[in-house]
BALOBA-1460 file (C-alpha; in Angstrom, 3 decimals):
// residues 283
<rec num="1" residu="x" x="-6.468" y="-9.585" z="-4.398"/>
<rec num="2" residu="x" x="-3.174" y="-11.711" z="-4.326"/>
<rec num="3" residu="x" x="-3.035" y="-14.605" z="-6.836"/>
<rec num="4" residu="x" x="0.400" y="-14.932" z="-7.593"/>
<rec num="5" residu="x" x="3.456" y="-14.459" z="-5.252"/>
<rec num="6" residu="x" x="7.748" y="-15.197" z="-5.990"/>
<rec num="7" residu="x" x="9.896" y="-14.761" z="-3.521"/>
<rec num="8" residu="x" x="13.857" y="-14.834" z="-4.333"/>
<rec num="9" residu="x" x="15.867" y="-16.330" z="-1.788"/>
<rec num="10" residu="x" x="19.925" y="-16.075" z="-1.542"/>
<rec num="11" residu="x" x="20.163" y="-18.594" z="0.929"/>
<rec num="12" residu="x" x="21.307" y="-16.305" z="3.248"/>
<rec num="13" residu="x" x="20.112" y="-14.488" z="6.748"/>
<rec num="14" residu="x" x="18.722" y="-11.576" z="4.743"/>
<rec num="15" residu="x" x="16.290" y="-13.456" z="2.363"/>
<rec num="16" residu="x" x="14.467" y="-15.417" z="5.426"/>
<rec num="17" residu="x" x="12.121" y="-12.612" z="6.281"/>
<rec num="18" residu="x" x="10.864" y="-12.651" z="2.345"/>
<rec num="19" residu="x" x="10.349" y="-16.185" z="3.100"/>
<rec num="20" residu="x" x="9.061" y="-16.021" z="5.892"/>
<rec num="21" residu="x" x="6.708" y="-13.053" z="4.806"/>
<rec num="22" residu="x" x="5.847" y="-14.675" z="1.612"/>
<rec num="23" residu="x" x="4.785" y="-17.716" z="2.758"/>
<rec num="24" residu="x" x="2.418" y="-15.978" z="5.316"/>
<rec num="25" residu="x" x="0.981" y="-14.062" z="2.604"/>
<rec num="26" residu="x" x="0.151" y="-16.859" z="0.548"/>
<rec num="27" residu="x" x="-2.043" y="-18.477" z="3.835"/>
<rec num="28" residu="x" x="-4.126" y="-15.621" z="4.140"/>
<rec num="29" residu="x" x="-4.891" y="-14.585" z="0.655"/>
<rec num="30" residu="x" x="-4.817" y="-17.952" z="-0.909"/>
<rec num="31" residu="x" x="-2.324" y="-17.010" z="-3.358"/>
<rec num="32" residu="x" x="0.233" y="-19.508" z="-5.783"/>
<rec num="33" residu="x" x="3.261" y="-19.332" z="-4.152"/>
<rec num="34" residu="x" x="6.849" y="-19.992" z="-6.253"/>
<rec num="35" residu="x" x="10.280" y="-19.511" z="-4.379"/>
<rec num="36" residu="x" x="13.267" y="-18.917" z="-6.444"/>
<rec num="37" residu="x" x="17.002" y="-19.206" z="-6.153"/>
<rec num="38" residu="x" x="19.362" y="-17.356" z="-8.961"/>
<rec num="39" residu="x" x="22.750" y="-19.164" z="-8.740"/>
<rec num="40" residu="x" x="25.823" y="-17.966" z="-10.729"/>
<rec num="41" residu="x" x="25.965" y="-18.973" z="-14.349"/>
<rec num="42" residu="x" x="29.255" y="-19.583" z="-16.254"/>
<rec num="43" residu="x" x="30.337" y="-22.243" z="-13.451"/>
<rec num="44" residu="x" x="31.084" y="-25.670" z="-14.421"/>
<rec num="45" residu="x" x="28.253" y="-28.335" z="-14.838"/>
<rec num="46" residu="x" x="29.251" y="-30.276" z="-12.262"/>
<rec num="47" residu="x" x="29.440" y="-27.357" z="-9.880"/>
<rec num="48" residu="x" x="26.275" y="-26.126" z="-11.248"/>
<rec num="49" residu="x" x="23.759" y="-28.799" z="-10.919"/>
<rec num="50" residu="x" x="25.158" y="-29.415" z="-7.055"/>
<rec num="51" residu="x" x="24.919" y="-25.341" z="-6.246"/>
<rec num="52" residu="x" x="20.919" y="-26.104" z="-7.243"/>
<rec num="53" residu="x" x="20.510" y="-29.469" z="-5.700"/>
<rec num="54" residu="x" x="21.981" y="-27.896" z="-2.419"/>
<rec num="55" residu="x" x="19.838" y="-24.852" z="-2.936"/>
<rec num="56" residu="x" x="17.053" y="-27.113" z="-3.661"/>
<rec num="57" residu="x" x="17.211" y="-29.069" z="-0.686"/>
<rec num="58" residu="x" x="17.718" y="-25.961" z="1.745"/>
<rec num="59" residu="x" x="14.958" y="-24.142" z="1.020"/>
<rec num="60" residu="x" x="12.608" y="-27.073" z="0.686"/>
<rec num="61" residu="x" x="13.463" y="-27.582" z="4.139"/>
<rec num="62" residu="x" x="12.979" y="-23.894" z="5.337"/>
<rec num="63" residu="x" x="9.856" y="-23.619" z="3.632"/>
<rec num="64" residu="x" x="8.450" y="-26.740" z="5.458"/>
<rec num="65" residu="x" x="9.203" y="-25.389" z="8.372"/>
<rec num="66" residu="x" x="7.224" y="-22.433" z="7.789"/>
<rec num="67" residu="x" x="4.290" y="-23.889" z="6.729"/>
<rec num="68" residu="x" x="4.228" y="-23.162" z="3.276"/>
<rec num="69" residu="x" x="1.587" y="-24.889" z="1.076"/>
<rec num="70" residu="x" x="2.087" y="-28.424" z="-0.271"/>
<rec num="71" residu="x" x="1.992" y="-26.674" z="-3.763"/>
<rec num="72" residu="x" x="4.583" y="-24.155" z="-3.428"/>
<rec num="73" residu="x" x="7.035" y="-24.251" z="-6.205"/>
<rec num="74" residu="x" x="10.410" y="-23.922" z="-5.763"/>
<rec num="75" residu="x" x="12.866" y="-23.087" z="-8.756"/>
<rec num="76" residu="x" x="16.274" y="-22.687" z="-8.860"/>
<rec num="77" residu="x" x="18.370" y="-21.100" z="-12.000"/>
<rec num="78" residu="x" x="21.321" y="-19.402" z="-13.298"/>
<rec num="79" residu="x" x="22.326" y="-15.725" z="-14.438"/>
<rec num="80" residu="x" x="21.822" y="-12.135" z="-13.209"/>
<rec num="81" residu="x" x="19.671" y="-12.107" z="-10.127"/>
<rec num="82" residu="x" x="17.768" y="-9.234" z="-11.152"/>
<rec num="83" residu="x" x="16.977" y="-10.285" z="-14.745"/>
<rec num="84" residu="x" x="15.636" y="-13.416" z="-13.940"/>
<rec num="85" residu="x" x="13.758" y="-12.735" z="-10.976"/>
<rec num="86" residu="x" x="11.893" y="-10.142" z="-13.609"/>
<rec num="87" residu="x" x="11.658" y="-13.030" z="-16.383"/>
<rec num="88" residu="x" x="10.311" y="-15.292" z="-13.998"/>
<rec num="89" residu="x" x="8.110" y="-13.142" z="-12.639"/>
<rec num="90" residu="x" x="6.784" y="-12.114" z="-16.069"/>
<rec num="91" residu="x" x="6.287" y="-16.117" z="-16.440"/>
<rec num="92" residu="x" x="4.129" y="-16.538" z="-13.493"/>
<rec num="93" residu="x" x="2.189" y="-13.459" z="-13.752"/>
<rec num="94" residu="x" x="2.944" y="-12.244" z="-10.108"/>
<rec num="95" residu="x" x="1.356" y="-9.894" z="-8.876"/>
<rec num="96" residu="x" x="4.074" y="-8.870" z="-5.844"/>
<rec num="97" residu="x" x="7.951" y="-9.893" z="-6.242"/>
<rec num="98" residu="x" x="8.882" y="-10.318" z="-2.088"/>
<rec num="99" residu="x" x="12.946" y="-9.867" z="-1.361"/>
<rec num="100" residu="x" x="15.290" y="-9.976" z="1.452"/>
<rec num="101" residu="x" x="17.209" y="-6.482" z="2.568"/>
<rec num="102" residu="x" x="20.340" y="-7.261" z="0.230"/>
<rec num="103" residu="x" x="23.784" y="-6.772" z="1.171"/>
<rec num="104" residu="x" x="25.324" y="-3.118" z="-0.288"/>
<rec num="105" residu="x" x="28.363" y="-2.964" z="-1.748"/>
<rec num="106" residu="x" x="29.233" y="0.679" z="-1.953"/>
<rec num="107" residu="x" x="31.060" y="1.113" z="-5.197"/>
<rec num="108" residu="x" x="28.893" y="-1.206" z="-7.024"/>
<rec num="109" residu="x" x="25.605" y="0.092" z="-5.436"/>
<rec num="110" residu="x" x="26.279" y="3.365" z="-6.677"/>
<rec num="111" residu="x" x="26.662" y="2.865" z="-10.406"/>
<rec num="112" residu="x" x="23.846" y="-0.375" z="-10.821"/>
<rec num="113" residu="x" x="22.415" y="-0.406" z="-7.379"/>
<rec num="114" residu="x" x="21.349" y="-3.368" z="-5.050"/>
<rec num="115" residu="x" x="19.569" y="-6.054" z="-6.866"/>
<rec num="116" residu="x" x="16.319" y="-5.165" z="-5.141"/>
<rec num="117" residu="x" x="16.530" y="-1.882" z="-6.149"/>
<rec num="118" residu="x" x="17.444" y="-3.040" z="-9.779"/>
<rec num="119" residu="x" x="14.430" y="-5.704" z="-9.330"/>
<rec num="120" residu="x" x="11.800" y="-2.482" z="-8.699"/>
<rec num="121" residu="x" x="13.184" y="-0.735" z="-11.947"/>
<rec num="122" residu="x" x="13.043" y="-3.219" z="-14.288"/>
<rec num="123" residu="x" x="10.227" y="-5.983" z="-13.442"/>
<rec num="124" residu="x" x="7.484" y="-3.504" z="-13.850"/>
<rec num="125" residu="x" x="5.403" y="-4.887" z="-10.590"/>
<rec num="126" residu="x" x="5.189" y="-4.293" z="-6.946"/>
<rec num="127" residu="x" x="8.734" y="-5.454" z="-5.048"/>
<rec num="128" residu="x" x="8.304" y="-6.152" z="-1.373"/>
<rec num="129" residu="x" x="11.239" y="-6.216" z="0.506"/>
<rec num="130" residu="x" x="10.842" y="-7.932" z="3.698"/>
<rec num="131" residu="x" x="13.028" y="-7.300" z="6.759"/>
<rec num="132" residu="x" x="10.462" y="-8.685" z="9.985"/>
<rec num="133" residu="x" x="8.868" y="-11.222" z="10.473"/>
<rec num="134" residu="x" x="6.137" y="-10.803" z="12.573"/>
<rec num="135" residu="x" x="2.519" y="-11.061" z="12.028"/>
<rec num="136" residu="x" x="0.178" y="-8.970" z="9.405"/>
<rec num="137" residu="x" x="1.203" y="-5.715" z="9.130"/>
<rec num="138" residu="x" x="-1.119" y="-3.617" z="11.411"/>
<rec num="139" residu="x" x="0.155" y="-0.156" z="10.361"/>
<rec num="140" residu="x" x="0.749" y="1.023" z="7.363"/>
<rec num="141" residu="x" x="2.142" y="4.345" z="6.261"/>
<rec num="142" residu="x" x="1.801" y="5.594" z="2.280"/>
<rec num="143" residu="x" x="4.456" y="8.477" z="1.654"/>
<rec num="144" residu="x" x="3.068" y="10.474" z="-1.286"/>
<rec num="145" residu="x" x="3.423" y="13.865" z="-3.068"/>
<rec num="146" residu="x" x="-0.112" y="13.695" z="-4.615"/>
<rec num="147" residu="x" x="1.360" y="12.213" z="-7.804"/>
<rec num="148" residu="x" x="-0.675" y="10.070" z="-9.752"/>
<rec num="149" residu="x" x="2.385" y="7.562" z="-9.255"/>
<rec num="150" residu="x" x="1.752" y="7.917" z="-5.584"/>
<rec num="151" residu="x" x="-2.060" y="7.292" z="-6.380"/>
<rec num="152" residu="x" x="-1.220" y="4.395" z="-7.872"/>
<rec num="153" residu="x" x="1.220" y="2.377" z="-5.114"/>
<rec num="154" residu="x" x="-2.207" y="3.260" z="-3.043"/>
<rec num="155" residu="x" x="-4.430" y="1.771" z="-5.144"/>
<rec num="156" residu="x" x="-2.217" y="-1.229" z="-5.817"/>
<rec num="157" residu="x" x="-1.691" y="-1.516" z="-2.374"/>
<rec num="158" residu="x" x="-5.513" y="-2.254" z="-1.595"/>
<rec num="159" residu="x" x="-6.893" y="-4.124" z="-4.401"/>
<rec num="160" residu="x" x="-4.256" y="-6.607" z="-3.560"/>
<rec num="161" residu="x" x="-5.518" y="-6.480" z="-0.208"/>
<rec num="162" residu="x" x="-2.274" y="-5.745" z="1.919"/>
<rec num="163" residu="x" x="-3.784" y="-2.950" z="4.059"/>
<rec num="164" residu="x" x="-6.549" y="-5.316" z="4.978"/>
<rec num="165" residu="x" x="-7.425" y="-4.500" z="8.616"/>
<rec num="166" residu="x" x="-4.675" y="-2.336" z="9.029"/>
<rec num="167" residu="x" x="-4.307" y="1.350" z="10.531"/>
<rec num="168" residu="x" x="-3.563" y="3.254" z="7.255"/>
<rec num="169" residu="x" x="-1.634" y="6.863" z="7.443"/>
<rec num="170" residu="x" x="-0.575" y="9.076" z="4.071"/>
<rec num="171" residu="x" x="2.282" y="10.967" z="4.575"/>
<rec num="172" residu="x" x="2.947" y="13.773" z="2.780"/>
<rec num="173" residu="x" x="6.343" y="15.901" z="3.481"/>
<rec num="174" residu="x" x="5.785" y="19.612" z="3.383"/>
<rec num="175" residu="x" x="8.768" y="21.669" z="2.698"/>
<rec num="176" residu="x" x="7.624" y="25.614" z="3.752"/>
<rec num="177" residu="x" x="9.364" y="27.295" z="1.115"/>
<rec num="178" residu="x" x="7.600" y="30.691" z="1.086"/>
<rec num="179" residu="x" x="8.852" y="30.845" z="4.743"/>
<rec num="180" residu="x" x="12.026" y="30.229" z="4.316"/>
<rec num="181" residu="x" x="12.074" y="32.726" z="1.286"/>
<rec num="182" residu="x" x="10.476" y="35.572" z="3.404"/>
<rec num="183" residu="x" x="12.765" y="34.810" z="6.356"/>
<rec num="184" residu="x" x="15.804" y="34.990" z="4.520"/>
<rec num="185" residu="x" x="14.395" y="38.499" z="2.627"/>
<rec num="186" residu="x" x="14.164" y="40.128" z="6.764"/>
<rec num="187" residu="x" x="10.350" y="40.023" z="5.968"/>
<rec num="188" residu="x" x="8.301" y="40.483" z="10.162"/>
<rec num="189" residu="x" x="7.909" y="37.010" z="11.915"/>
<rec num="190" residu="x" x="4.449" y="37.765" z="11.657"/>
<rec num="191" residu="x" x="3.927" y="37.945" z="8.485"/>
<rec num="192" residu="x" x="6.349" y="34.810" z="7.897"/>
<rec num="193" residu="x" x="4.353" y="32.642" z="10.314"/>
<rec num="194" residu="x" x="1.038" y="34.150" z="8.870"/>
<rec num="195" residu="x" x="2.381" y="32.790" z="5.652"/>
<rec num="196" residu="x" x="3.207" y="29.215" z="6.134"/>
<rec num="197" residu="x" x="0.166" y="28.561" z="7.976"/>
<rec num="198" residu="x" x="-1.918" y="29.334" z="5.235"/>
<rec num="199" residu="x" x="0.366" y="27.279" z="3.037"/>
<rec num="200" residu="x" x="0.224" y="24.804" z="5.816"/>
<rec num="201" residu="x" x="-3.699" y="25.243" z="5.720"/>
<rec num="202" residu="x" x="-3.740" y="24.654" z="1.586"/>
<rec num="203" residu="x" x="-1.728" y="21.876" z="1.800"/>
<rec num="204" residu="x" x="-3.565" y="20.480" z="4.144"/>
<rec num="205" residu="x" x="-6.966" y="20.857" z="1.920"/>
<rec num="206" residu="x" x="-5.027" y="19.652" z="-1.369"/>
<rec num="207" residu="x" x="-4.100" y="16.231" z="0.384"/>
<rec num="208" residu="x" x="-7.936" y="15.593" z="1.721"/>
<rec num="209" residu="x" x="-8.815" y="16.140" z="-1.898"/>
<rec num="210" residu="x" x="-6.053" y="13.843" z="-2.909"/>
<rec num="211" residu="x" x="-7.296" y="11.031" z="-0.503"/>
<rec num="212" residu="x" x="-10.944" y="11.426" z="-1.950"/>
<rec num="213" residu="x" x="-9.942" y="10.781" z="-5.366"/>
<rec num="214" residu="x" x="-8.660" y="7.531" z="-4.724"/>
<rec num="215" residu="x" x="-11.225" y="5.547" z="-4.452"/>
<rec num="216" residu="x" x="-10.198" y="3.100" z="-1.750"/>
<rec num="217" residu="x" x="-13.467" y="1.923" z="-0.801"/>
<rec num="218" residu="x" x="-13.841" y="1.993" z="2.984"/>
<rec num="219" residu="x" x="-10.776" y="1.710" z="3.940"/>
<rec num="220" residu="x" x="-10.496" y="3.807" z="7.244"/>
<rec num="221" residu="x" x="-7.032" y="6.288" z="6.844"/>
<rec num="222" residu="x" x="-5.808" y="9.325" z="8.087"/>
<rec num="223" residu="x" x="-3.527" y="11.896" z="6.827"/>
<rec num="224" residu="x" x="-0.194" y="13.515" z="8.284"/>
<rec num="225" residu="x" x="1.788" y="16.311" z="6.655"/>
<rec num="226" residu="x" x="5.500" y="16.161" z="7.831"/>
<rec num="227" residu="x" x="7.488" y="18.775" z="7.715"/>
<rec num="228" residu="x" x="10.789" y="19.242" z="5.723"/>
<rec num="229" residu="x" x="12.021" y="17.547" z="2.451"/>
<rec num="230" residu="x" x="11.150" y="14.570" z="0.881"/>
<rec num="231" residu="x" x="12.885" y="11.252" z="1.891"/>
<rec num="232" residu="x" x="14.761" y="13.254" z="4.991"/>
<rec num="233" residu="x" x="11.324" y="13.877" z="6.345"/>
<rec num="234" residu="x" x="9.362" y="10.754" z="5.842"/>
<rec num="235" residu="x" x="12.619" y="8.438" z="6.977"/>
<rec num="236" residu="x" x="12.659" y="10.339" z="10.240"/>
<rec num="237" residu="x" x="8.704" y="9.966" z="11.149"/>
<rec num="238" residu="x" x="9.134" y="6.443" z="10.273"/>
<rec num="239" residu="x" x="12.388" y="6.091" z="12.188"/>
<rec num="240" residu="x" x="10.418" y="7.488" z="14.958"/>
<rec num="241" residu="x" x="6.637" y="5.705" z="14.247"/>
<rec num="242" residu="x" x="8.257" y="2.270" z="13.206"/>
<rec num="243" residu="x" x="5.202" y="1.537" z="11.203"/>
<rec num="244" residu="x" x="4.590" y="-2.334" z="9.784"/>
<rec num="245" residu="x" x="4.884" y="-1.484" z="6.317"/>
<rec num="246" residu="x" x="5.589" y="1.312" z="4.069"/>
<rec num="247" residu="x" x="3.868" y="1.619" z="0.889"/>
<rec num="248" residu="x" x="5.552" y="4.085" z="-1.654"/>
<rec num="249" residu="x" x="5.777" y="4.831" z="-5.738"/>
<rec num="250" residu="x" x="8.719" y="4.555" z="-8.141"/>
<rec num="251" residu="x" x="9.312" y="6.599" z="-11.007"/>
<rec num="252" residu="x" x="11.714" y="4.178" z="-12.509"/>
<rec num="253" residu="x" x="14.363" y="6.254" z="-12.772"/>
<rec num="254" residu="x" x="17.659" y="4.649" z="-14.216"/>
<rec num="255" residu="x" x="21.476" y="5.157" z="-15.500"/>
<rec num="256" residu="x" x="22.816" y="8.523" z="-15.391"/>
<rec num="257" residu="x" x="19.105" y="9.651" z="-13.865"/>
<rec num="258" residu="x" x="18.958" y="7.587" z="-11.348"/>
<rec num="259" residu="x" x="22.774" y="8.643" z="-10.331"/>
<rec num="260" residu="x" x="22.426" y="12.043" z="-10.316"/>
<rec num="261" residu="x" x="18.061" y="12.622" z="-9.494"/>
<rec num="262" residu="x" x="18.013" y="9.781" z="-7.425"/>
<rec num="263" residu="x" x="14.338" y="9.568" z="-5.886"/>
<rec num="264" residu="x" x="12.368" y="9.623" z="-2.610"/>
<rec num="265" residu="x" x="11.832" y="5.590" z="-3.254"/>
<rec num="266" residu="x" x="15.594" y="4.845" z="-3.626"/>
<rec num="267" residu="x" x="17.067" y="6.795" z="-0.864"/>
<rec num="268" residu="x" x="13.634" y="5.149" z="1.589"/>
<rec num="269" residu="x" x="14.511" y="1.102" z="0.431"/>
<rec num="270" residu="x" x="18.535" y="2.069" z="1.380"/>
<rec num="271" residu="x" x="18.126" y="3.903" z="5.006"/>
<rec num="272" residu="x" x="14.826" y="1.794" z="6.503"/>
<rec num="273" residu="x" x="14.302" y="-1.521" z="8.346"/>
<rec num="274" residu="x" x="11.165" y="-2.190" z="8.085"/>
<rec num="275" residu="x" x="8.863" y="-3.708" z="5.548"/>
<rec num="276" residu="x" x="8.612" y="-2.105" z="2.022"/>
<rec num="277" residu="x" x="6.317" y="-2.256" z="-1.080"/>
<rec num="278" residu="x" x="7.578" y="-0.012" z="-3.733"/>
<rec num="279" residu="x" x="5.279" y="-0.182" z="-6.474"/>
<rec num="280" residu="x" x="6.160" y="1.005" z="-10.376"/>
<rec num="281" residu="x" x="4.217" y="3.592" z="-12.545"/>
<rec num="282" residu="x" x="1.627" y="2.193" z="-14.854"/>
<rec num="283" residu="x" x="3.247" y="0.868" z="-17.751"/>
């Protein structure tokens, strides 16, 4: 379950549904709650120390007005956003990092990426990033490709007791190659549709035997394959579904691999507004 939750805050429009969301999740799971600001270093003193007091006194006040918890601690600091939200996360031991959909900047998102995205590389825990603000999720989709890295956002997912009560759905995109090879080789549509049903059909019997290996308790979920590849195919059902939450797993890909693989999780967190928890591999 949830003991530990940090939410970063900008100050801006964007960062009060990670409030917002955070402080919710801390009333029903009874976690600590921390809220942090990262200003920008190398300013003047002066300038500094009124940048946090101002920051201070903002989000004091939004939190009150959410109802967060009399013990909610709220931190401000200086430096690279995504380096100290990881430190202090480290510090507190938490066990989700919640943050706002951040502004892109197009030039400088493709070389380092936004700093949530930069956040779910590097901090080695689950990221949340918030975008609604209405109640507890009630359905939840997992994307997965039967990895044990998906495995693992699903198991993270429920011991820390976010798909509580929810209607839970694993999606799994199906890309029907051997059809497309056979079609383009002027094999009979007979034998092409013949074909991808029964890859259809062993697909279909791999992901029940994924879902039984997880060991998720009883947790009541179905299963849906989509059809087509990877993030294309998963962002349209959810574009169409518009799910609560989406649970999904990172590889932690980075540099010149993240630039020219990319992953399913990257191109998902840029393209969707809706709640996400992108969870990293095992360390």
């Amino acid at each position: 379950m949830l003991t530990s939750i940090l939410a970063a805050s900008d100050l801006s429009g964007r960062s009060t549904p990670a409030v917002a969301r955070a402080v919710q999740m801390a009333e029903w799971s009874g976690a600590r709650l921390a809220l942090l600001h990262v200003g920008e270093e190398d300013q003047p003193p002066a300038m500094e120390a009124e940048e946090r007091r101002g920051a201070m006194a903002f989000l004091t006040g939004q939190v009150a007005e959410m109802g967060a918890p009399a013990d909610c601690d709220i931190v401000t600091r200086a430096g690279d956003a995504f380096r100290v939200i990881a430190e202090e996360a480290e510090a507190r031991a938490a066990d989700v990092i919640v943050l706002g959909a951040h502004r892109r900047q197009i030039l400088r998102d493709i070389f380092a990426g936004t700093t949530a995205e930069r956040v779910t590389r590097t901090a080695g825990r689950p990221v949340l990033m918030a975008q609604s603000t209405g109640p507890r999720w009630e359905r939840v989709f997992i994307a997965t490709d039967m990895s044990d890295t998906s495995a693992h956002a699903a198991r993270t997912a429920h011991a820390l007791g976010l798909l509580d009560g929810a209607e839970v759905t694993f999606l799994h995109a199906h890309a029907p190659v051997t059809l497309q090879m056979m079609t383009h080789a002027g094999i009979p549509a007979d034998r092409v549709q013949a074909e991808a049903e029964r890859e259809f059909q062993t697909t279909r019997r791999d992901l029940a035997r994924f879902l039984q290996t997880l060991g998720l308790g009883d947790l009541s979920c179905s299963a849906r394959l989509v059809e087509g590849m990877g993030a294309e195919a998963i962002a349209g059902l959810v574009a169409q579904s518009r799910p609560d939450l989406l649970v999904l797993g990172t590889r932690g890909l980075s540099g010149v691999k993240r630039l020219f693989l990319g992953s399913v999780a990257q191109e998902l967190m840029g393209s969707l507004e809706i709640d996400m928890l992108a969870v990293p591999p095992k360390p």
